[in-house]
N, C-alpha and C positions, 0 to 999 in steps of 0.2 A: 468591168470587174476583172481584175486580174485571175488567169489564170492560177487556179489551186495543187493542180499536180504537175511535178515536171518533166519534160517528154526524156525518156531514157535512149540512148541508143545502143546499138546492138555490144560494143565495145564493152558498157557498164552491166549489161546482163552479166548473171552469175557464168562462167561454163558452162556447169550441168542443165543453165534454161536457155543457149543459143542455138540449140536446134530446136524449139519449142518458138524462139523468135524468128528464126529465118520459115517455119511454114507460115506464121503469122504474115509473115512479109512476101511469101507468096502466094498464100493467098490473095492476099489485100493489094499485091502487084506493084508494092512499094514498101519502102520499112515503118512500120508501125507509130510514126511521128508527127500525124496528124490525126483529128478527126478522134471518138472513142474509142480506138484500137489505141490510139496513146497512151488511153490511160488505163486500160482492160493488161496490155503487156507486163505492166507489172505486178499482176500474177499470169507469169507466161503459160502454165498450162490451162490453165480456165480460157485465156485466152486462143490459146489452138482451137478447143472447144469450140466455142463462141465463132470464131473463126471458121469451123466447119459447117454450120450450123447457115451462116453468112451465106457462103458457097453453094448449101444446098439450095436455099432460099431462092437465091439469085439464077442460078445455072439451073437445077432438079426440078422446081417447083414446074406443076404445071400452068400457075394461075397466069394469067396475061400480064405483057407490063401493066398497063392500065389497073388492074387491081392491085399489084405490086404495089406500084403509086400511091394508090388510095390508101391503102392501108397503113405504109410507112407515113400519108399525111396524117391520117384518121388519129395514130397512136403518137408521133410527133403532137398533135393538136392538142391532148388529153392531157401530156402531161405539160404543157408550154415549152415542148424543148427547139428553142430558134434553130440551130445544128441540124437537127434530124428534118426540120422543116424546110431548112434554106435547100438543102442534099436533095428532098423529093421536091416540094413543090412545082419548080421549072420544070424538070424532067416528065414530074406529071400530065402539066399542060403539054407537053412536047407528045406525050403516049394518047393523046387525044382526050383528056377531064377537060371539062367545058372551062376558062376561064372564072365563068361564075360561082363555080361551084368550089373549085379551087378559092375564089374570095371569098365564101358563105364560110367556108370550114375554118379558112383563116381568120374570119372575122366575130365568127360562129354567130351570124345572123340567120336567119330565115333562110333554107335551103334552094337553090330555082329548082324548077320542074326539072326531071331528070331521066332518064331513058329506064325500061323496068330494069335492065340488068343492074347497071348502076344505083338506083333506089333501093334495092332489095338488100346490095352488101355494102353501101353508106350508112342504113340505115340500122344494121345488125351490129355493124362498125361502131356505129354513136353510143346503140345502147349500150353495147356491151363494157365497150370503156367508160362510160357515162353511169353506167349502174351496176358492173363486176357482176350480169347476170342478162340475160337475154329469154324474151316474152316465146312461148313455143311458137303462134304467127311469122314472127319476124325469126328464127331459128327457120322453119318449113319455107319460110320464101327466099331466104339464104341456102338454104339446099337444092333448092328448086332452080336456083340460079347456078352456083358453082360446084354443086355434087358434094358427096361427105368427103372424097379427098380433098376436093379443092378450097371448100370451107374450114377444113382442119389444117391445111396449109396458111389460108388469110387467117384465122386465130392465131396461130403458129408464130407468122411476120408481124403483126400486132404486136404478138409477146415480144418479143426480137427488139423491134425497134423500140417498144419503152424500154426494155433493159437498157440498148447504150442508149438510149437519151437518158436514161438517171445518170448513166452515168459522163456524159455528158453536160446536164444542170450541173450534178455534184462537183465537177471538176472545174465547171465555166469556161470550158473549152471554149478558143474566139472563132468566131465565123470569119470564111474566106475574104478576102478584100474585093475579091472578083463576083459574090452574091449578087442574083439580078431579083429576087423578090425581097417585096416588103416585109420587116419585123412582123412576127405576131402581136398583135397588141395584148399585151398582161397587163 
């Protein structure tokens, strides 16, 4: 599917949004012309926003890559966005997610056996994007596991990554040429 939005460059920014796009662009460590920053820049101050948000995530947060991971695959998975899934996947398995689990999420079959830390925020993960609500059990063993910052941070990155993955679907951003995991099957 082709691409719906067109990537802008800094040239066609108005003025008064080119410093609003150059911290996008350092944030992001490149000019905003791939990926959902291409298509968030065109409203460049939501995108600073967005942008900062990124940054804390990424740098601030204290959760480990490893939940990083999870969560950017968990909320990728929910809403079917290939992008957000191609971006975490690998990286996943590289931060140490078992193979299997990474293909359970992606294929959304039957979970493997899974270590307690793991279990407890897969599992808080699933519901929570799977039913826009979460059982107090499974809340209490997500706490138990990542502490109330660090659960309000993987809720947080959740939120984060389905934002640009909608925006992402909505645009049909194309995945890299260089992608080493499989589609999600939709």
């Amino acid at each position: 599917m082709a691409r719906r939005i067109p990537i802008v460059t800094r040239e066609e920014v108005p003025d008064e949004h080119k410093a609003a796009y150059d911290e996008v662009a350092g944030i992001r460590g490149r000019a905003p012309t791939v990926g959902p920053s291409s298509v968030m820049i065109h409203s460049p101050e939501m995108a600073v926003r967005v942008g900062r948000l990124s940054e804390y995530l990424t740098d601030g947060s204290e959760l480990s890559e490893k939940f990083k991971r999870l969560g950017a695959m968990i909320a990728a998975r929910s809403i079917d966005c290939q992008f957000v899934w191609n971006a975490h996947a690998a990286a996943g398995r590289r931060a140490g997610i078992d193979d299997a689990l990474v293909d359970a999420l992606r294929d959304k079959k039957q979970l493997p056996q899974m270590v307690p830390d793991e279990a407890a925020v897969v599992e808080y993960g699933l519901e929570l994007t799977g039913t826009n609500k979460v059982s107090q059990k499974t809340f209490d063993a997500a706490v138990a596991q990542l502490g109330v910052r660090g659960l309000t941070e993987f809720t947080t990155l959740m939120g984060y990554y389905r934002m640009i993955g909608l925006n992402a679907n909505a645009a049909t951003i194309d995945l890299p040429d260089d992608r080493t995991e499989p589609l999600l099957p939709i």
